[in-house]
C-alpha positions in Angstrom: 73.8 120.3 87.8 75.6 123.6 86.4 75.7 124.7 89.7 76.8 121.8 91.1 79.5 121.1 88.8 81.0 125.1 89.2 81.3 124.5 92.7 83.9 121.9 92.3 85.3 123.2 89.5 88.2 124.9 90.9 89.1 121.9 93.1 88.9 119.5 90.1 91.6 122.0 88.4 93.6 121.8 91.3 93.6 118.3 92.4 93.9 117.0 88.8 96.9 119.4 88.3 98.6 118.0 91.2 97.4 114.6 90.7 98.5 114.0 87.0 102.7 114.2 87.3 102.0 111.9 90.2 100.2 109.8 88.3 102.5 109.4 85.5 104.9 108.4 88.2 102.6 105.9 89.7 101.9 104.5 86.7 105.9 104.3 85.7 107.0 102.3 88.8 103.7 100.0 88.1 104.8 99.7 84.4 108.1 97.8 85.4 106.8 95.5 86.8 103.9 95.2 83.9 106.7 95.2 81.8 108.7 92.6 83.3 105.6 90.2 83.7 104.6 90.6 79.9 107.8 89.9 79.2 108.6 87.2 81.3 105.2 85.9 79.9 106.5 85.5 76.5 109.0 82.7 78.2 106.2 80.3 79.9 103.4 79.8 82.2 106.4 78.4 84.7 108.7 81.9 84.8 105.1 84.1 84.5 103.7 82.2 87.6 107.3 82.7 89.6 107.1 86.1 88.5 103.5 86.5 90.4 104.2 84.8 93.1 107.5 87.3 93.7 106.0 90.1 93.3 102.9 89.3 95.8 105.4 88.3 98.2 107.9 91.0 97.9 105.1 93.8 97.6 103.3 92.3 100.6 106.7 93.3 102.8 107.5 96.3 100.6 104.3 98.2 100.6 104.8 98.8 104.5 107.3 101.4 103.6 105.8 102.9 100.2 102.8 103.4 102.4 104.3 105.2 105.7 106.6 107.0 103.1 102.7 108.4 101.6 102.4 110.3 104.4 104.9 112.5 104.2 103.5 114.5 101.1 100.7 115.4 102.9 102.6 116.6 105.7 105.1 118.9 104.0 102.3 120.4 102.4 101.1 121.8 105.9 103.7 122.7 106.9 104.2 124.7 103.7 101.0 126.2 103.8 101.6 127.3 107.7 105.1 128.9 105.7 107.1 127.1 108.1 110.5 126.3 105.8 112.4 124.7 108.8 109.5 122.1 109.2 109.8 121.2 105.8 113.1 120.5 105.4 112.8 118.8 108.8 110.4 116.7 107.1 112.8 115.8 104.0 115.9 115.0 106.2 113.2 112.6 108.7 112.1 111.0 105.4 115.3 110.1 104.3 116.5 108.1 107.9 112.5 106.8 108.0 113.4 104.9 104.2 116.7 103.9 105.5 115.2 102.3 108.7 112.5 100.9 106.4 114.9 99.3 104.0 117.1 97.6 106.6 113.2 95.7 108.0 112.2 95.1 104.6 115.3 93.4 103.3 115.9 91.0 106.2 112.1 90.2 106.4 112.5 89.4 102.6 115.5 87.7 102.5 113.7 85.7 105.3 111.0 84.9 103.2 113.1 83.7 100.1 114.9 81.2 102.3 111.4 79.8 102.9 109.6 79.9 100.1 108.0 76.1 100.7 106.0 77.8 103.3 103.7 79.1 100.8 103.1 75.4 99.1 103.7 76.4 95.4 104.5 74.3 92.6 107.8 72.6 92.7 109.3 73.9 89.0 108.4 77.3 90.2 109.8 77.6 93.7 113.7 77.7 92.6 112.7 80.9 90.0 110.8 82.6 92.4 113.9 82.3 95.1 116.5 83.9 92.4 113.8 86.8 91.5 112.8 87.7 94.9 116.4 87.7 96.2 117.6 90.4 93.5 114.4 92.3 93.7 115.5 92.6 97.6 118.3 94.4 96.4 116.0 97.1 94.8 114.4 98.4 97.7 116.6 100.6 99.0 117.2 103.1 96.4 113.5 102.6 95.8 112.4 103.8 99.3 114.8 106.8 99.0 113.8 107.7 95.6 109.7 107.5 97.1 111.4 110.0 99.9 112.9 112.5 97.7 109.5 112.1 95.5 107.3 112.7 98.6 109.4 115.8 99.4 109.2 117.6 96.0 105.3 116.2 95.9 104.6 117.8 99.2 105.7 121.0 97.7 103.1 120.9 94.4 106.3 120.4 92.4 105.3 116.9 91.1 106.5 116.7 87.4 110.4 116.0 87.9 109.9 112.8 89.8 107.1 111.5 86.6 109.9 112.6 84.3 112.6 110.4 86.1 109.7 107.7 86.0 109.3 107.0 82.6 113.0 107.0 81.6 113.4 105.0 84.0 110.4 102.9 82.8 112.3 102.8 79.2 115.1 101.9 80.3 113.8 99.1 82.4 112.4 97.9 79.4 115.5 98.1 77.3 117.2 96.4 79.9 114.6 93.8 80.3 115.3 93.1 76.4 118.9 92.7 76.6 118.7 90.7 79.7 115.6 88.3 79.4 116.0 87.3 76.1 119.4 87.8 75.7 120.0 90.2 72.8 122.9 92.5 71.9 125.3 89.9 73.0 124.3 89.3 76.1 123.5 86.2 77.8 120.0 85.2 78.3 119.0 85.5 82.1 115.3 84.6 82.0 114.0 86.1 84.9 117.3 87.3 87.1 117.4 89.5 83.4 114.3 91.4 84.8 115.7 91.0 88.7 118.7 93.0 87.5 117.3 95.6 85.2 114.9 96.7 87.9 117.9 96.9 90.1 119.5 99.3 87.9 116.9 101.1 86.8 115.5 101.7 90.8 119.3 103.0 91.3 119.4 105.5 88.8 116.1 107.1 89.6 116.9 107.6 93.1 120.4 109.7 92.5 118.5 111.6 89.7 116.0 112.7 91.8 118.4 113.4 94.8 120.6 115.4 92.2 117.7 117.9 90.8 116.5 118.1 94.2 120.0 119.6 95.7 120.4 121.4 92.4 117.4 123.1 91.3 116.9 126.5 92.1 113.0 126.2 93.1 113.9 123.7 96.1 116.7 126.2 97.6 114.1 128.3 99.9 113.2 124.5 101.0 116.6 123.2 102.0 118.0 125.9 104.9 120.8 124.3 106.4 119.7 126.1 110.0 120.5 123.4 112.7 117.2 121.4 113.8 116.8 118.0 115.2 114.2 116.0 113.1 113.2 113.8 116.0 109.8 115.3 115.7 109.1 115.0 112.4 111.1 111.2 112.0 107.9 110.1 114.9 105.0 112.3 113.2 106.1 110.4 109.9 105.5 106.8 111.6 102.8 107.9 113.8 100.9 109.1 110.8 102.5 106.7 108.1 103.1 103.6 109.9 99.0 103.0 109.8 99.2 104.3 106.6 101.6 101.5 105.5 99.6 98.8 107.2 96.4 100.1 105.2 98.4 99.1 102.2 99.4 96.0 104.1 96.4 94.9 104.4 95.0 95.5 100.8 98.2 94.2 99.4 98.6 91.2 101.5 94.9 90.1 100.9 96.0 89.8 97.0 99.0 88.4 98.0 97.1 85.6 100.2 95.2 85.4 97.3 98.1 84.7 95.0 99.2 82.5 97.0 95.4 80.1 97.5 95.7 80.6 93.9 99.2 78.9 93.9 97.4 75.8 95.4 94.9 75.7 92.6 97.5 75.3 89.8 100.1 77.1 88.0 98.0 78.1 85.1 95.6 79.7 87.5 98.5 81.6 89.3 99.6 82.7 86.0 96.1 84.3 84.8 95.9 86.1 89.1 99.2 87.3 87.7 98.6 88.8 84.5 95.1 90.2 85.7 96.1 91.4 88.3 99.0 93.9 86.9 96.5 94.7 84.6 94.3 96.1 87.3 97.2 97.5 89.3 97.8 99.9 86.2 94.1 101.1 86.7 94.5 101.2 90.8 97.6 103.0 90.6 96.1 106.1 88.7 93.8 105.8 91.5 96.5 106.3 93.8 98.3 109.3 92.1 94.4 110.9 92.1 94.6 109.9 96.3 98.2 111.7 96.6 96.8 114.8 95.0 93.7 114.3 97.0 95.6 114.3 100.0 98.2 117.2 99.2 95.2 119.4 98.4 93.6 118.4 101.8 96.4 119.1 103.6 97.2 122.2 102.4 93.7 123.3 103.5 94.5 121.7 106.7 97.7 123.3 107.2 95.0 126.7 106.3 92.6 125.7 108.6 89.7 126.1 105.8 87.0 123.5 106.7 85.3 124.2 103.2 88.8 123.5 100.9 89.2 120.4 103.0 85.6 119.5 102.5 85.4 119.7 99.1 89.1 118.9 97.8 88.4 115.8 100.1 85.0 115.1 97.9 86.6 116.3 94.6 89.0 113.4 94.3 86.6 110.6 95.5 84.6 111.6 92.7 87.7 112.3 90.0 88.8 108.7 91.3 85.0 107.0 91.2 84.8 108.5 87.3 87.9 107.3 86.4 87.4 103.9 87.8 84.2 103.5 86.1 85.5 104.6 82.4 88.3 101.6 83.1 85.4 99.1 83.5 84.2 100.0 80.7 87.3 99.1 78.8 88.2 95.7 80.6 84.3 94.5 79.6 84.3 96.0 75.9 87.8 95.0 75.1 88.0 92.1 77.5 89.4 89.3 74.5 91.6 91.8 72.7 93.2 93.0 76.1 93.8 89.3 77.0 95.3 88.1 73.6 98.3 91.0 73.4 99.0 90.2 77.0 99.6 86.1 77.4 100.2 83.5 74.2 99.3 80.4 76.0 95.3 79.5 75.4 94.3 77.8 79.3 95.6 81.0 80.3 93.9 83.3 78.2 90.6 81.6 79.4 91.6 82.4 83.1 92.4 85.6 82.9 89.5 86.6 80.5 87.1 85.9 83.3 89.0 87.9 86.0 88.9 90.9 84.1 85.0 90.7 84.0 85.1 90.3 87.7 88.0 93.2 88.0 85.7 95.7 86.1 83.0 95.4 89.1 85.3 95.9 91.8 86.9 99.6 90.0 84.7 102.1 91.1 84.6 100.7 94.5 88.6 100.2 94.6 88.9 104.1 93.0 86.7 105.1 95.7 88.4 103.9 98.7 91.8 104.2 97.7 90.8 108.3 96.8 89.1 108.3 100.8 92.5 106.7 102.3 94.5 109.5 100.4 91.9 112.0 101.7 91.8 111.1 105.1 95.8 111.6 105.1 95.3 115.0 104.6 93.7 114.7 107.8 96.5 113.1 109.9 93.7 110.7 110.3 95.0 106.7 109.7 94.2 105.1 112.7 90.4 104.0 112.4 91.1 104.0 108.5 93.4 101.2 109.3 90.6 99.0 111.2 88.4 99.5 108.3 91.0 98.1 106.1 91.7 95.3 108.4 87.5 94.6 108.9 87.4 95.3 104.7 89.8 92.6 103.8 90.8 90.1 106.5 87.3 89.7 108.0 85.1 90.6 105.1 87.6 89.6 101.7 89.4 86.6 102.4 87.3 84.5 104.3 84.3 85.2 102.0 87.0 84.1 99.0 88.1 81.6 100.8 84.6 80.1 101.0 83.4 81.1 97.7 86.4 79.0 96.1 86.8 75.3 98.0 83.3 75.9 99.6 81.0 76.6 96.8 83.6 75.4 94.1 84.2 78.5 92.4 88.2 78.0 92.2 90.0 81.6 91.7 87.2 83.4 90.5 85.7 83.1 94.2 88.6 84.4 95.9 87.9 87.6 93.9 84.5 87.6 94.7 85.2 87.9 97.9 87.9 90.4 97.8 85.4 92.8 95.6 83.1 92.8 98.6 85.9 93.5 100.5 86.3 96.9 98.5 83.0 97.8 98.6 82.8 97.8 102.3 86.0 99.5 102.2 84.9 102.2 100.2 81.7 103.1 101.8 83.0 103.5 105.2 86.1 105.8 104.1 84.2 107.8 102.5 81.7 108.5 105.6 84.5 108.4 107.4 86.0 111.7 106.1 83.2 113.6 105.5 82.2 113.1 109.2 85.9 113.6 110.4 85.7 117.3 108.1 82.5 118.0 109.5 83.5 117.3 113.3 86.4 119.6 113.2 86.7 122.3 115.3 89.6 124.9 113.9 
């Protein structure tokens, strides 16, 4: 075991010191809209179920470009490691234009979407909220797909503590703003939930020009940002052709919750409002995940860009099993401290029932959830999201759903089958990623 355990020692070091700013950013853009949700909960089950059904709407549009913008970390970390400084700052200029594209989709798809919100059947009282939240939140998205450029930039370089830094202030001052504007304090006038539309607004903005700014004005950046004449054509289609799967792995994950949200929706309000509240809660653990996958896939790719099969390998290996240990210790916590963690969170009792039992259920699906979302990250290292994609698509729109689907009006499990179904979704999802890069390392021929 001693033996075992020195082996991946120095890639555990590595990954986790790459992994943990990112994390603490992860967990700061997750936060707001914990924050806002806990907040809003404090209102009533009505604005708490708007609130979920926003967010699993807007995030199910939205992810597409958070996920193609994940690949460009993994790509200037390649190109660093091949010391090619052109290609990198090739990659930071293509990054930009691909979250400017992006934003222009996502906000007309969006606005789209909160023009029709009777599509998705939801209760009458919460339909009208959930068209005010969704429309400001639209405005959001812009700064926040250029802030996730600039962040994958500096990330794709191993600098990843500025853009966790930015994070949480932002994160406080989301908060603050949340306090003034929700509830109306320090004389202003209470807003409910377009309180929490606009404080995300303003918070998103600031963190994308204070990340641009220490970008273009710290010193450690400048051997990044020659201003030699180069057209980014190249690197704008190797962003999409690696990212745009990328994004549609997300896609598919997200948009299986947010189908789920929205079956949920049908159930009743007080159901929605317990998928909402349990589900941030897992999101908080998920996202660590995802700062452990970034790492994961930075140190891959930097082995990549070395052409060591063994680094790749075992940095690939390393995180799976950072991300499976982590995973497991937060299923620990949602079964031990299942009641306490439900009683700070929500005041209304129905709900507090609910959402009890979904955390039982969300503590089997983490080590599963940890796993594959560590394999995705890996696999990006690789330039490899193609077949990842199918598996995603197989995991949760085959597998996940339709399972839920019958596990809830078939066998009369109501929303506690529609996660039932979605943790065997994961499973299958994180078994094949993980063979998946371990065979794709071992095929390799550098």
């Amino acid at each position: 075991m001693q033996a075992i355990y020195s082996v991946y020692k120095p890639y555990f070091k590595s990954i986790l010191k790459l992994s943990w700013p990112i994390i603490i950013g992860q967990l700061g853009i997750v936060l707001m809209g914990v924050a806002d949700t806990l907040m809003i909960g404090k209102i009533d089950a009505t604005n708490l179920a708007a609130a979920g059904l926003t967010n699993a709407i807007y995030y199910l549009i939205t992810i597409l470009g958070l996920g193609t913008l994940m690949a460009v970390s993994p790509l200037i970390a390649k190109a660093k490691a091949e010391n090619n400084l052109q290609e990198c700052v090739n990659y930071f200029k293509a990054a930009i234009l691909v979250a400017l594209v992006l934003s222009v989709f996502i906000f007309f798809v969006n606005m789209l979407l909160s023009n029709h919100l009777d599509w998705f059947k939801q209760d009458d009282n919460v339909k009208p909220l959930a068209n005010e939240f969704l429309t400001l939140l639209n405005y959001s998205t812009l700064p926040l797909l250029l802030f996730l450029a600039v962040k994958q930039f500096s990330d794709g370089l191993s600098i990843t503590a500025p853009a966790a830094v930015i994070t949480m202030i932002a994160l406080a001052l989301n908060i603050l703003l949340n306090y003034m504007f929700i509830y109306g304090n320090w004389g202003m006038p209470a807003l409910g939930l377009k309180g929490a539309g606009w404080a995300t607004i303003i918070s998103r903005i600031l963190m994308f020009i204070s990340m641009l700014l220490y970008v273009l004005l710290h010193k450690q950046y400048k051997p990044y940002l020659i201003k030699t004449a180069s057209s980014i054509k190249t690197q704008f289609v190797s962003i999409l052709k690696v990212g745009l799967p990328s994004g549609f792995q997300y896609f598919f994950e997200v948009g299986a919750f947010a189908t789920a949200a929205i079956i949920i929706g049908w159930i009743g309000k007080s159901e929605q409002a317990a998928h909402t509240l349990a589900i941030n809660l897992a999101s908080l653990t998920y996202m660590v995940a995802t700062g452990i996958s970034a790492g994961t896939g930075i140190a891959v790719g930097d082995a990549y860009g070395r052409k060591n099969k063994y680094d790749m390998l075992y940095a690939g290996i390393s995180g799976i099993i950072l991300g499976g240990v982590f995973m497991g210790f937060c299923a620990l916590i949602f079964t031990l401290f299942n009641q306490f963690i439900v009683e700070i969170s929500v005041n209304d009792v129905d709900v507090q029932f609910i959402t009890a039992g979904l955390l039982y259920i969300a503590a089997m699906f983490q080590l599963s959830d940890g796993v594959q979302a560590v394999s995705l990250g890996a696999l990006r290292g690789l330039s490899d999201t193609k077949v990842p994609t199918i598996i995603t698509i197989i995991a949760y729109w085959v597998i996940g759903i339709p399972l839920g689907y019958y596990f809830t009006f078939s066998m009369n499990l109501g929303l506690y089958g529609i996660w039932y179904g979605l943790s065997i979704g994961l499973t299958f999802s994180a078994i094949f990623l993980c063979i998946r890069f371990v065979k794709e390392v071992k095929s390799m021929k550098l």
